[in-house]
Structures are given as structure tokens and as C-alpha cells.
FIMARGU-644252 format. One record per residue: residue number from 0; residue in one letter; y, z, x of N, C-alpha, C in turn. Coordinates in steps of 0.2 Angstrom, whole numbers, plus 2048, in hexadecimal, padded with zeros to 3 digits. Layout:
BEGIN
r ronu:NUM	sefi:A	nc2:Y	nc3:Z	nc1:X	cac2:Y	cac3:Z	cac1:X	cc2:Y	cc3:Z	cc1:X
...
END
This chain:
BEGIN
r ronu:0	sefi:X	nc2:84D	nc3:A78	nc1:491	cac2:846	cac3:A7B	cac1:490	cc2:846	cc3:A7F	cc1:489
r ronu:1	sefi:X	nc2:841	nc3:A7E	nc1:486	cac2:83D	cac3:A83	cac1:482	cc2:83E	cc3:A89	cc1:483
r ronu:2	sefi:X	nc2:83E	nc3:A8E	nc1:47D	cac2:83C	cac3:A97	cac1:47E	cc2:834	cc3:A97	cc1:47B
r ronu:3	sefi:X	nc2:833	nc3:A92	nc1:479	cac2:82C	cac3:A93	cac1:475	cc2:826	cc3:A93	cc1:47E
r ronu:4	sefi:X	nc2:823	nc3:A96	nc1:47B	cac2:81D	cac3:A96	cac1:482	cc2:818	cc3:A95	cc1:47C
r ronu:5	sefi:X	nc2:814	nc3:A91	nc1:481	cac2:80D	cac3:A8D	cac1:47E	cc2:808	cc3:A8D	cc1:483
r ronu:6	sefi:X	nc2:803	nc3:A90	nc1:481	cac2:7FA	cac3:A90	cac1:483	cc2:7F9	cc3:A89	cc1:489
r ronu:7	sefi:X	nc2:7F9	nc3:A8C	nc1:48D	cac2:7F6	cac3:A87	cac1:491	cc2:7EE	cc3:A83	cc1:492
r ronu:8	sefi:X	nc2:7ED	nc3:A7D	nc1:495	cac2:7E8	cac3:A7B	cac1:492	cc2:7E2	cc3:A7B	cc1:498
r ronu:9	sefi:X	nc2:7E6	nc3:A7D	nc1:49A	cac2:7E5	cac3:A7F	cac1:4A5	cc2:7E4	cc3:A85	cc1:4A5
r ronu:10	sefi:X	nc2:7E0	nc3:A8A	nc1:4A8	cac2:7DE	cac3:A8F	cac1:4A9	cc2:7E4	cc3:A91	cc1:4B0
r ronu:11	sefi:X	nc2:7E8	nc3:A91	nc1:4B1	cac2:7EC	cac3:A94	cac1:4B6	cc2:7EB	cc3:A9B	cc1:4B9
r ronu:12	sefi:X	nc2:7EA	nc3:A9F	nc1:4B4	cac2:7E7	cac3:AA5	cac1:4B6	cc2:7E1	cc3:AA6	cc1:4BA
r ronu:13	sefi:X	nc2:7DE	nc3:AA5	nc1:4B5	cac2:7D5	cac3:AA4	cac1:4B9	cc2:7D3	cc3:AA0	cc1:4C1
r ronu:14	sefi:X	nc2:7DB	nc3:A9A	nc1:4C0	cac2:7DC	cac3:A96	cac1:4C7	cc2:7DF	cc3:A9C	cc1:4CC
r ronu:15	sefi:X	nc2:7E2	nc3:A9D	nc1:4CA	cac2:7E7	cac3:AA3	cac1:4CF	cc2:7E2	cc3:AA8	cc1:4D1
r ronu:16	sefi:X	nc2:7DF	nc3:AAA	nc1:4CE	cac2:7D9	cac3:AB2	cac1:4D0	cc2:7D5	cc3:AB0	cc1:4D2
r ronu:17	sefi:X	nc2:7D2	nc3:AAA	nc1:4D3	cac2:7CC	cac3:AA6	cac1:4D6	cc2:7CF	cc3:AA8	cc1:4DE
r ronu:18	sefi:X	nc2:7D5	nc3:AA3	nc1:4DD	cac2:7D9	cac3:AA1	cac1:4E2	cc2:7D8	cc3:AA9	cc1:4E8
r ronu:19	sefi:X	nc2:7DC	nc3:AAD	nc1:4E5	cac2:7DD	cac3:AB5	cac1:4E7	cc2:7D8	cc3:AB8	cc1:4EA
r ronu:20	sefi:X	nc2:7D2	nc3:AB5	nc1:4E6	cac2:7C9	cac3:AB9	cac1:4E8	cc2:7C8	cc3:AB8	cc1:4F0
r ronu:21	sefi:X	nc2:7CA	nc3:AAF	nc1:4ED	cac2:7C7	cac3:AAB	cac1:4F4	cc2:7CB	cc3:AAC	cc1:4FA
r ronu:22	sefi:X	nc2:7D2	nc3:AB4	nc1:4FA	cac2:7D4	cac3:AB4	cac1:500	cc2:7D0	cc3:ABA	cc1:503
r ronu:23	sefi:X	nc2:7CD	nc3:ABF	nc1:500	cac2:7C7	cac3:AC3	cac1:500	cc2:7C2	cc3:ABF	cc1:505
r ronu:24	sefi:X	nc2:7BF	nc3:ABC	nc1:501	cac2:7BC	cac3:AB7	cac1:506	cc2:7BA	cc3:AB6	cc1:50D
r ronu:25	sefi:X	nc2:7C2	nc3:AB3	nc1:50D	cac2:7C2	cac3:AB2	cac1:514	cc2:7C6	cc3:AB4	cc1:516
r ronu:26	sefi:X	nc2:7C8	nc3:ABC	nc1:516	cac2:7C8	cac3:AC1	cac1:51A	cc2:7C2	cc3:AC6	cc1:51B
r ronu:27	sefi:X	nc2:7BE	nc3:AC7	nc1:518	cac2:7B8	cac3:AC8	cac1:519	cc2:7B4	cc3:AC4	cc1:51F
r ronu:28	sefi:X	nc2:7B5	nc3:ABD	nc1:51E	cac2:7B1	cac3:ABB	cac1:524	cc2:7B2	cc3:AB9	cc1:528
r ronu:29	sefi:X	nc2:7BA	nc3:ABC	nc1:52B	cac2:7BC	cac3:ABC	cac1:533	cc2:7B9	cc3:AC2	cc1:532
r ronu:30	sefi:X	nc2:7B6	nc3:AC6	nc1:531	cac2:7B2	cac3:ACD	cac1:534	cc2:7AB	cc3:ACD	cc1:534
r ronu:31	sefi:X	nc2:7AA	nc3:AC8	nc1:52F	cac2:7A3	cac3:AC8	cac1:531	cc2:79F	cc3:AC6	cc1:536
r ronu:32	sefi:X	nc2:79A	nc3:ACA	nc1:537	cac2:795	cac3:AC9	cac1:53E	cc2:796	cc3:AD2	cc1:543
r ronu:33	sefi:X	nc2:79E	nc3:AD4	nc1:53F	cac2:79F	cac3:ADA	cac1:541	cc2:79E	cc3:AE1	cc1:541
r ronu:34	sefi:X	nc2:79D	nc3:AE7	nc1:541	cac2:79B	cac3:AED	cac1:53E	cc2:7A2	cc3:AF0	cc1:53E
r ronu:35	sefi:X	nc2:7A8	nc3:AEE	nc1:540	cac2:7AF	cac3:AF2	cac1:53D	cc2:7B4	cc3:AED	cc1:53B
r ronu:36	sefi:X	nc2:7B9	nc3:AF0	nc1:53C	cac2:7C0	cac3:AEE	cac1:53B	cc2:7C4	cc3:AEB	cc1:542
r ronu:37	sefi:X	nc2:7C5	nc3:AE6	nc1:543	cac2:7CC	cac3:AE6	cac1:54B	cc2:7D0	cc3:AEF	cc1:548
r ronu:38	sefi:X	nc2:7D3	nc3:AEF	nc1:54E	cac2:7D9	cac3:AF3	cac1:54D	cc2:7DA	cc3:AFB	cc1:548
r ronu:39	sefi:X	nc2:7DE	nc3:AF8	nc1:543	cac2:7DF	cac3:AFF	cac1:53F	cc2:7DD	cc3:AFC	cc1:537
r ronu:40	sefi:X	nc2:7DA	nc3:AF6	nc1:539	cac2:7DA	cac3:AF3	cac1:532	cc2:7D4	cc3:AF7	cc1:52E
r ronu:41	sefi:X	nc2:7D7	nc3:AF8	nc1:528	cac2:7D0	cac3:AFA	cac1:524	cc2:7D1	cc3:AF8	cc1:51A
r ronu:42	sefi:X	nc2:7CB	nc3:AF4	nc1:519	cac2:7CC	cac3:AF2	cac1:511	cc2:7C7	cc3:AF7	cc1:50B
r ronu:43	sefi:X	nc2:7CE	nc3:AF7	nc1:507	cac2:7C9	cac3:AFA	cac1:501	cc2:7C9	cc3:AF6	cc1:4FF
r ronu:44	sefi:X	nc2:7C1	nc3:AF5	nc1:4FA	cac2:7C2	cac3:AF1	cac1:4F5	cc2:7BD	cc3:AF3	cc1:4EE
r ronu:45	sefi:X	nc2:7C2	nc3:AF1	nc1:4E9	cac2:7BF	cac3:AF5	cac1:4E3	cc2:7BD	cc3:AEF	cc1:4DF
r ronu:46	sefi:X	nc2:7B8	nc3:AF3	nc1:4DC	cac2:7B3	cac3:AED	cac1:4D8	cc2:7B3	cc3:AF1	cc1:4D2
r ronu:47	sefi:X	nc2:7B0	nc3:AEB	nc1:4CB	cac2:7AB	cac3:AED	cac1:4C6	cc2:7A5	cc3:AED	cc1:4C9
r ronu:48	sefi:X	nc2:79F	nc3:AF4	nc1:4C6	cac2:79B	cac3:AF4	cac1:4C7	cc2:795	cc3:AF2	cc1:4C5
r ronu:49	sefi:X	nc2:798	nc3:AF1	nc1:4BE	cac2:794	cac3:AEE	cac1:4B7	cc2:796	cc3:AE8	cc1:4B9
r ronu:50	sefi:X	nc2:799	nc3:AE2	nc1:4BC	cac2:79A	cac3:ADD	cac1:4BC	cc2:794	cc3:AD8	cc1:4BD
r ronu:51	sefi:X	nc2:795	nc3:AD2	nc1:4BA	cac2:78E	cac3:ACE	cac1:4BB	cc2:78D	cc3:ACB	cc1:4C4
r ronu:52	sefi:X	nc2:786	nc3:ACD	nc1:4C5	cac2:786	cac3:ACB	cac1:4CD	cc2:786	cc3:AD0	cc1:4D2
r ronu:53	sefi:X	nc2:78B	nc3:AD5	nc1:4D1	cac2:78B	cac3:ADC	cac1:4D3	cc2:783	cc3:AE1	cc1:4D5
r ronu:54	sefi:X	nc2:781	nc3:AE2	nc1:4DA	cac2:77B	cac3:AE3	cac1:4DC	cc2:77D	cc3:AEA	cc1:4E1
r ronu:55	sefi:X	nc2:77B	nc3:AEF	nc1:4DD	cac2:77F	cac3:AF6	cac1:4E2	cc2:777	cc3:AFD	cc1:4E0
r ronu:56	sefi:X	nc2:777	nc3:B02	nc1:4E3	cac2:773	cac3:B07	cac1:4E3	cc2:773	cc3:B09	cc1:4DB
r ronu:57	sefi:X	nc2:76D	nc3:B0C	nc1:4D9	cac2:76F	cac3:B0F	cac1:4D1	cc2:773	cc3:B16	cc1:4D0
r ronu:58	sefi:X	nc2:772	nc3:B1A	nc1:4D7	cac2:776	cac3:B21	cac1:4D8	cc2:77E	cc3:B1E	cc1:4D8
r ronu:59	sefi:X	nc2:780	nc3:B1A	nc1:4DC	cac2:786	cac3:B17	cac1:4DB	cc2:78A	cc3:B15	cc1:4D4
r ronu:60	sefi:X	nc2:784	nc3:B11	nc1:4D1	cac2:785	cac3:B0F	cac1:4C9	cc2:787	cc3:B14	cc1:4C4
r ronu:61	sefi:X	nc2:785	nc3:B1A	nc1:4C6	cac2:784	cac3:B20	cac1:4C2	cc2:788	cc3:B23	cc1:4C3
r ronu:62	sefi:X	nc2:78D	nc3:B24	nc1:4C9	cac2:792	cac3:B28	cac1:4CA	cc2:799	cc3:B24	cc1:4CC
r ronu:63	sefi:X	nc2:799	nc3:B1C	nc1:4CB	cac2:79B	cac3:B18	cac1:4C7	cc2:79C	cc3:B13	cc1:4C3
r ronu:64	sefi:X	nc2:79C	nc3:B15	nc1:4BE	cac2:797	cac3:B12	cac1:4B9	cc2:79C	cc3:B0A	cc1:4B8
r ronu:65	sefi:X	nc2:7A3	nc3:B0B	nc1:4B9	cac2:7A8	cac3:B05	cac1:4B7	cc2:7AB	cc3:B02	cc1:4BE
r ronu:66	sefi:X	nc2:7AD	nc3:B06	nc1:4C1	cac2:7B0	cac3:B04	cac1:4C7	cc2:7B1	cc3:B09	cc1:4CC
r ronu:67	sefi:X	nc2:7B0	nc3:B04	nc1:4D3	cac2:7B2	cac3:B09	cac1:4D8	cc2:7B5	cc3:B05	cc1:4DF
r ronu:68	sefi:X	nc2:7B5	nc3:B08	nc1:4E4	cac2:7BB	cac3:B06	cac1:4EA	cc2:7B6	cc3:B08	cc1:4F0
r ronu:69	sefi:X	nc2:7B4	nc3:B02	nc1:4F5	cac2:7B3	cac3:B04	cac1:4FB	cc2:7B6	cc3:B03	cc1:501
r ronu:70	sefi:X	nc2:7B2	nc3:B07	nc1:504	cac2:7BA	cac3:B05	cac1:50A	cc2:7B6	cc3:B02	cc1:510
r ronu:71	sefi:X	nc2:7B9	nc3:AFD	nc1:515	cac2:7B4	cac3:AFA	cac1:517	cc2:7B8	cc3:AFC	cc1:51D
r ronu:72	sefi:X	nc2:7B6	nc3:B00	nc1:525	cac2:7BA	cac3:AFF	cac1:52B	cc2:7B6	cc3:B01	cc1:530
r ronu:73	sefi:X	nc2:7B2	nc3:B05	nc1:532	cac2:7AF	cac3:B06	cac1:537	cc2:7A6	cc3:B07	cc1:537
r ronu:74	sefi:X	nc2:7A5	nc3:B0A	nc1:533	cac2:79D	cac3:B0B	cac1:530	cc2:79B	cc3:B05	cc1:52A
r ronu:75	sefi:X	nc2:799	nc3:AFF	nc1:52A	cac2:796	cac3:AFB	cac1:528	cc2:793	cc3:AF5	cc1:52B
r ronu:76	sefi:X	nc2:78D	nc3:AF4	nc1:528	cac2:789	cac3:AEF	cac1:52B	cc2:788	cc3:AE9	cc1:528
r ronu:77	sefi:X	nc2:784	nc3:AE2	nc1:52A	cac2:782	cac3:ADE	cac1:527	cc2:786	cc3:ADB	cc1:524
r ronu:78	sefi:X	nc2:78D	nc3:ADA	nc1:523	cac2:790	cac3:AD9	cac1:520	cc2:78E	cc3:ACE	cc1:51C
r ronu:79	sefi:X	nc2:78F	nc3:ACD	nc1:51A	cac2:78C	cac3:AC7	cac1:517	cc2:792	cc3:AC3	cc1:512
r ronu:80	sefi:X	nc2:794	nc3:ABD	nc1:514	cac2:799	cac3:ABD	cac1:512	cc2:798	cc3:AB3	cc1:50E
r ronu:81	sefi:X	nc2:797	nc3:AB2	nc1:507	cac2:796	cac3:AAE	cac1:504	cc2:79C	cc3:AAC	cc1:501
r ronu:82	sefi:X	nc2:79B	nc3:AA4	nc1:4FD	cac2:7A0	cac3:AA1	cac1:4F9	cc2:7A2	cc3:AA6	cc1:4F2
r ronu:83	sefi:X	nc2:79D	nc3:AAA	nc1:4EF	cac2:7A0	cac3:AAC	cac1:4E9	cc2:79F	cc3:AB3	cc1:4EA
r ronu:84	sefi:X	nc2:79B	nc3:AB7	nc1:4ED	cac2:79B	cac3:ABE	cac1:4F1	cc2:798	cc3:AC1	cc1:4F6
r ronu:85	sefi:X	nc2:799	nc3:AC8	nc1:4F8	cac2:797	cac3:ACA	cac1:4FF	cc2:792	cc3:ACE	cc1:4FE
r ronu:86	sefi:X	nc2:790	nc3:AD1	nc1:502	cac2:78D	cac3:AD4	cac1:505	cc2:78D	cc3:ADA	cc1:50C
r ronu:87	sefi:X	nc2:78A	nc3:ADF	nc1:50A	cac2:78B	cac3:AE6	cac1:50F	cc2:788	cc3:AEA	cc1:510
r ronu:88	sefi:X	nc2:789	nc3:AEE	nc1:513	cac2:783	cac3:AF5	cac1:514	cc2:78A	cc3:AFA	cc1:518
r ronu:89	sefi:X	nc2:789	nc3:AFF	nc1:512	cac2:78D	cac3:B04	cac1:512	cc2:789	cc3:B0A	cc1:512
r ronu:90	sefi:X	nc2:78A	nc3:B11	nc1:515	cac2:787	cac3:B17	cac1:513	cc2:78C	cc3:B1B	cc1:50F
r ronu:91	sefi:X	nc2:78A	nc3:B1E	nc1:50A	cac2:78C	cac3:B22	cac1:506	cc2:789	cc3:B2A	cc1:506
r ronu:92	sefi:X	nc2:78C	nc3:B30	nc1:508	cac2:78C	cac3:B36	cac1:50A	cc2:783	cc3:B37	cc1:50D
r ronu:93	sefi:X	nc2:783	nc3:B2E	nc1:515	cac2:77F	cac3:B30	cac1:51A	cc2:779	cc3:B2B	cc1:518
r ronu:94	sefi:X	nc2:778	nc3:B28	nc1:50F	cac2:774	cac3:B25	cac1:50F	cc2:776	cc3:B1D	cc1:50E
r ronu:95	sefi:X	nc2:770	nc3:B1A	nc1:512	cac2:774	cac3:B13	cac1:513	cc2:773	cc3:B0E	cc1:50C
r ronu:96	sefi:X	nc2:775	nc3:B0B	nc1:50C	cac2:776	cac3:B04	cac1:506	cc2:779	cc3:AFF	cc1:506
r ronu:97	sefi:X	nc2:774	nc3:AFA	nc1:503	cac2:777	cac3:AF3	cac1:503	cc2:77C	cc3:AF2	cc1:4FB
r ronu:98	sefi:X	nc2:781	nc3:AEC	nc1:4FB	cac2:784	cac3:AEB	cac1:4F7	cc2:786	cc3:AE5	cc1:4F7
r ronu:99	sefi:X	nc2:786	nc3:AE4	nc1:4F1	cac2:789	cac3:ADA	cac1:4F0	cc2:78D	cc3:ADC	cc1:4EC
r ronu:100	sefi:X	nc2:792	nc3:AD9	nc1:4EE	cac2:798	cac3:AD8	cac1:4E7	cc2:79B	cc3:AD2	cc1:4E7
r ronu:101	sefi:X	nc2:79B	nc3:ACF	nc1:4E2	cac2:79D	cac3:AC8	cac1:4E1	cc2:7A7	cc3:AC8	cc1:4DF
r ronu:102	sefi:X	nc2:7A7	nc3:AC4	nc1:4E4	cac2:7B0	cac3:AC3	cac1:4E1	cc2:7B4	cc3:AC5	cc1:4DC
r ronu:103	sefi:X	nc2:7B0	nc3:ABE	nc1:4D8	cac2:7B3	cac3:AC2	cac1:4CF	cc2:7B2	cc3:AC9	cc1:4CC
r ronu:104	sefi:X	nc2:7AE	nc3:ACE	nc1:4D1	cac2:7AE	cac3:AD8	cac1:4CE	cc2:7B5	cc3:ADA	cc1:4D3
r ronu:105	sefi:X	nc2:7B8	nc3:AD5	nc1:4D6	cac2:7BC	cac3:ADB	cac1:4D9	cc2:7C4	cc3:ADB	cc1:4D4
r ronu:106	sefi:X	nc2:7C5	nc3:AE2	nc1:4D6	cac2:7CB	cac3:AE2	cac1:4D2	cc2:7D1	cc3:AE3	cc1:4D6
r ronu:107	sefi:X	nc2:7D1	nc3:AE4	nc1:4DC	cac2:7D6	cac3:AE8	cac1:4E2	cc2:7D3	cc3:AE6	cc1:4E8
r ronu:108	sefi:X	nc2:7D8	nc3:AE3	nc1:4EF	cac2:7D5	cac3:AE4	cac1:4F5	cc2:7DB	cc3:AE5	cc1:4F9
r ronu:109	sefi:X	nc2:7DA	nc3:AEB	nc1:4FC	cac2:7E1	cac3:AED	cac1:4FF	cc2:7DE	cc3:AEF	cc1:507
r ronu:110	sefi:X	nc2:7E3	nc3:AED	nc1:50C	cac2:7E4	cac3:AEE	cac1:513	cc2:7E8	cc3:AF1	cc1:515
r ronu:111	sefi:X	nc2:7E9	nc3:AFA	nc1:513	cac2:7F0	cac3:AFD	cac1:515	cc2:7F2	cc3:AFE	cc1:51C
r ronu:112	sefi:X	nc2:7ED	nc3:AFC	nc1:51F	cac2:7F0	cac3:AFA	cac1:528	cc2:7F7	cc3:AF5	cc1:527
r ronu:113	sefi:X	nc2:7F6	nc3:AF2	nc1:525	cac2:7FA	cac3:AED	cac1:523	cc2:7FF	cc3:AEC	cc1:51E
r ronu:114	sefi:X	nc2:7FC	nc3:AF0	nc1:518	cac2:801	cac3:AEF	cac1:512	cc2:7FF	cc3:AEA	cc1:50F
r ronu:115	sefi:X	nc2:7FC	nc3:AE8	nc1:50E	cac2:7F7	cac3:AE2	cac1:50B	cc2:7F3	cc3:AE4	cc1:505
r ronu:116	sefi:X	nc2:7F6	nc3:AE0	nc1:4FF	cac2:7F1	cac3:AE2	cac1:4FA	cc2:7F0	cc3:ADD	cc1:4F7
r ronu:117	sefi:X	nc2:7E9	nc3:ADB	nc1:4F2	cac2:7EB	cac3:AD7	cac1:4EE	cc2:7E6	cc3:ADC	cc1:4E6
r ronu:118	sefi:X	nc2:7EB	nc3:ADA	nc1:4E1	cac2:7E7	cac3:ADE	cac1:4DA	cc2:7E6	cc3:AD7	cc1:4D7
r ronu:119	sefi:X	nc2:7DE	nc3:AD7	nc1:4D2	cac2:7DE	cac3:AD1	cac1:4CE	cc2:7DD	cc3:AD6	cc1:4C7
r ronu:120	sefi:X	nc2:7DD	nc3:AD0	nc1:4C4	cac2:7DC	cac3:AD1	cac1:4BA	cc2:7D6	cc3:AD4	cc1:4BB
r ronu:121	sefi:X	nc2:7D4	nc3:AD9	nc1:4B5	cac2:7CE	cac3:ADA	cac1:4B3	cc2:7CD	cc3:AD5	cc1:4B1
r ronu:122	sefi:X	nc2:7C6	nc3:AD2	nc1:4AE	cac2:7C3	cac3:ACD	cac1:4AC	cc2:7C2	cc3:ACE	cc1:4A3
r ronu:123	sefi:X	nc2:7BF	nc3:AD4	nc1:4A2	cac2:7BE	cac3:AD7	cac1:49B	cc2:7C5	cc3:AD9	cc1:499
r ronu:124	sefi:X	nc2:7C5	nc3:AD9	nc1:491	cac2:7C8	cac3:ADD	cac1:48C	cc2:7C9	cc3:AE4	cc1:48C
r ronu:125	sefi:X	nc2:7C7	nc3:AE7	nc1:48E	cac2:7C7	cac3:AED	cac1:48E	cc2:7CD	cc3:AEF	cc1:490
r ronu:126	sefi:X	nc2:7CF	nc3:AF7	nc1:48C	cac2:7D6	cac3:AFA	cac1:48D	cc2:7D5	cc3:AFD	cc1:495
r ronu:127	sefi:X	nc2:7DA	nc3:B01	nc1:497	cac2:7DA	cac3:B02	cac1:49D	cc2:7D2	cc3:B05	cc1:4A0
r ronu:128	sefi:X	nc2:7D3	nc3:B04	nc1:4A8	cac2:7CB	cac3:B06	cac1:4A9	cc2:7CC	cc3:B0D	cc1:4A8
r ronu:129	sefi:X	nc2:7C4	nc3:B11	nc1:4AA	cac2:7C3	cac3:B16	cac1:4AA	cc2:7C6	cc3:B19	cc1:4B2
r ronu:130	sefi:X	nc2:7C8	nc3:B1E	nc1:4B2	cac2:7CB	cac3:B21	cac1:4B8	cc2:7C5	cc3:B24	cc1:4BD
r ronu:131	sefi:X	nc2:7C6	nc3:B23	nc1:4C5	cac2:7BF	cac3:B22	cac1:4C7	cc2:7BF	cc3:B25	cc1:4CD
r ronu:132	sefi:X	nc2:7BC	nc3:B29	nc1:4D0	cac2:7BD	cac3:B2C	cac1:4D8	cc2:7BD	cc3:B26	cc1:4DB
r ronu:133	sefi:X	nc2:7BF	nc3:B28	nc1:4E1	cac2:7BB	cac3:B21	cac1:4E6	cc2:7B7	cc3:B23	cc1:4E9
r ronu:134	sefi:X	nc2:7B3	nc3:B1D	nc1:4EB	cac2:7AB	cac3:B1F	cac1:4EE	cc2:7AB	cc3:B24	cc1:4F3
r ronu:135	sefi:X	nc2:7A7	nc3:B27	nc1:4F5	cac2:7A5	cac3:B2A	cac1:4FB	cc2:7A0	cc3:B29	cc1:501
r ronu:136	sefi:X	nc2:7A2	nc3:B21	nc1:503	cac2:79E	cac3:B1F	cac1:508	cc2:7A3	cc3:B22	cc1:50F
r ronu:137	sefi:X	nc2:79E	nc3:B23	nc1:511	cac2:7A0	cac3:B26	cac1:516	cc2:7A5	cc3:B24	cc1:51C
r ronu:138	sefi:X	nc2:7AC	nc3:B27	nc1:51C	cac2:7B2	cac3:B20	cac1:51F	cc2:7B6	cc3:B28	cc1:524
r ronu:139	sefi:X	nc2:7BC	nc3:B26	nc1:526	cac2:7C1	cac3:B2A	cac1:527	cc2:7C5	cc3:B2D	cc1:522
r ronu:140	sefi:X	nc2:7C8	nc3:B30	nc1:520	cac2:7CB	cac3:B32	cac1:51B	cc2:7D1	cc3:B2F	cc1:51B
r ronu:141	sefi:X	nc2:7D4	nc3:B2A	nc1:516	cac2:7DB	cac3:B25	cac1:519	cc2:7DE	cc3:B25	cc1:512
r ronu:142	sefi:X	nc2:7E2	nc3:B20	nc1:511	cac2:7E6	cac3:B22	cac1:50B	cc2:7E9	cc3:B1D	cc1:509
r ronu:143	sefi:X	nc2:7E9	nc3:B17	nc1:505	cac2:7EC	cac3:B10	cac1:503	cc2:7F3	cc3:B14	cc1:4FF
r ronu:144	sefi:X	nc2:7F7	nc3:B10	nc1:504	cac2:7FD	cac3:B11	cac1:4FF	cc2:801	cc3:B07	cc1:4FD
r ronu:145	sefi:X	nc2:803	nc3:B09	nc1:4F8	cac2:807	cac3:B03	cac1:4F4	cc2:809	cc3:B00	cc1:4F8
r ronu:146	sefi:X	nc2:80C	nc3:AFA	nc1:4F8	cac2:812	cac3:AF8	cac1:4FF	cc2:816	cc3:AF0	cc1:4FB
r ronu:147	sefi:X	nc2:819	nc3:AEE	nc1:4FF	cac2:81B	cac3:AE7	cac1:4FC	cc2:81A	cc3:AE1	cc1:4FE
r ronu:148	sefi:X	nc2:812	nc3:AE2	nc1:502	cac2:80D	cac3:ADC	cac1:502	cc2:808	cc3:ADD	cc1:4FC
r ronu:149	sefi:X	nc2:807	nc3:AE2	nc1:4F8	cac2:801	cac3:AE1	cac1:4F1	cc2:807	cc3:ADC	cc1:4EE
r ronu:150	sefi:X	nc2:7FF	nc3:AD7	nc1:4EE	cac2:800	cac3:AD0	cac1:4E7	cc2:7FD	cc3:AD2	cc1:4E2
r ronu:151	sefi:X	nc2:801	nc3:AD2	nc1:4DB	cac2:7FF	cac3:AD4	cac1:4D6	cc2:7FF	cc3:ACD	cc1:4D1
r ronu:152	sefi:X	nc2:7F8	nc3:ACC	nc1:4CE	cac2:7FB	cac3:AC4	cac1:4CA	cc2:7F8	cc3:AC6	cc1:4C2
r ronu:153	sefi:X	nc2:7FE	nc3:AC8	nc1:4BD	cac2:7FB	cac3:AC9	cac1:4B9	cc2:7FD	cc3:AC3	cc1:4B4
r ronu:154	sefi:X	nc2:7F9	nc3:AC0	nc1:4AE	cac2:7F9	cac3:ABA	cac1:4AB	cc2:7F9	cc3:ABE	cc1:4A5
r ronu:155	sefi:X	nc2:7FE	nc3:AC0	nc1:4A1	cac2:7FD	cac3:AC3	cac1:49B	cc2:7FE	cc3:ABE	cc1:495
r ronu:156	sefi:X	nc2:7FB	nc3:ABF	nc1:490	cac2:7FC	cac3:AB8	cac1:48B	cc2:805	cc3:ABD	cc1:487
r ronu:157	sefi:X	nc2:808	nc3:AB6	nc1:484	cac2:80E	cac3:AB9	cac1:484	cc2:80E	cc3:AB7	cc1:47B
r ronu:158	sefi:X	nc2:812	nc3:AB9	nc1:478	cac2:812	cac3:AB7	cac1:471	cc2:816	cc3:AB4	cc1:46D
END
């Protein structure tokens, strides 16, 4: 074999993070229809919030303007769960709100009940993101830690 590497003609990447979205998906909609989590489960899930399709409150937008992390376990409703994004209704310190976020904005879904993560690529060029509180919808106070179920798929061009 070659040392030379060459540009592929096939988006492999893109098939891969598609692929990874769609297990979001459908873990999402074994829960749907439901107001919690079974058990001890609970998912963050961090999104762009300027991403296209992204449909979030404007006070959120303004106190995250790039990205944020919610957490989804025992306080949410309506949840709504579609081929390219969901839907929700989360309250955020007691006020309620809806939220759509389309698969392609998410950057991180992690299930620390289980140690289950998955991180995808950014989509833009941009140098590292901006560093971001996580939101303040209103949850238990809990704490994702790393583990050695996060899948991490990075596609980086090689030279």
C-alpha cells in the first residue's frame, strides 16, 4: 500500500455524522410520548444555536449566543420526535419553552447514567468554540463525566 493519502470522492465523514445523528434519533423516540427518563437515565444534549433550523427563545439566544447543553430527565414535555429534528418544552429558571433542534446543530449527546456519549464535528470552520455555561433549565444538579463509551469521530483532512 501507498503512504500517499488522497481526497476521497465519497463524503465518508458526512456519512458517518449523519449516521451518529440518526442514533439521537432513535433514542429519543423510545421516550417519546413520555415526561421523564426510565430509571437513572438522563441526556445532555448540546447544540449550535445559530444553526439553521434551530428554533429556541430570544433570551436563550442572548445568553447563548453559539452553543449550549440541555439536559433532558425528569421536567420536560411534548417532546416530538422527527426524521431530521426534535422537539420540546423545557422550563428554564420556572419559565416554560419550546424548542426544536434539528440533528445536524447538535455537537455532544451524552447519557452519564450509563456512560454513553457521542461527540460530533462541528460543521463550520471556525477556530475553537466560544466557552459556554450550560443552560439553566431547571433539572437536578448532576454531572457528565467522560467515560469509555463516548464515540468521538473525528475526519480531519490529512496533508
Amino acid at each position: 500500500m501507498s503512504d500517499e493519502v488522497r481526497d476521497s470522492l465519497i463524503p465518508y465523514d458526512e456519512i458517518v455524522q449523519d449516521a451518529l445523528r440518526a442514533v439521537v434519533g432513535r433514542v429519543l423516540r423510545q421516550i417519546e410520548g413520555t415526561d421523564s427518563l426510565p430509571g437513572e437515565h438522563h441526556f445532555y444534549i448540546t447544540f449550535k444555536t445559530q444553526a439553521p433550523g434551530v428554533a429556541i427563545p430570544g433570551h436563550l439566544i442572548a445568553k447563548f449566543p453559539d452553543e449550549m447543553t440541555i439536559v433532558l430527565q425528569n421536567r420536560f414535555w411534548d417532546l416530538a420526535v422527527e426524521d431530521d429534528h426534535f422537539s420540546v418544552g423545557l422550563s428554564f429558571n420556572q419559565t416554560p419553552s419550546m424548542l426544536t433542534i434539528p440533528y445536524a446543530a447538535i455537537t455532544a449527546f451524552v447519557d452519564p447514567s450509563v456512560d454513553f456519549g457521542l461527540q460530533f464535528q462541528v460543521s463550520d470552520d471556525s477556530e475553537d468554540p466560544e466557552p459556554h455555561d450550560e443552560a439553566d433549565n431547571d433539572r437536578p444538579d448532576a454531572s457528565a463525566e467522560d467515560g469509555s463509551n463516548v464515540v468521538t469521530v473525528d475526519f480531519g483532512k490529512r496533508k
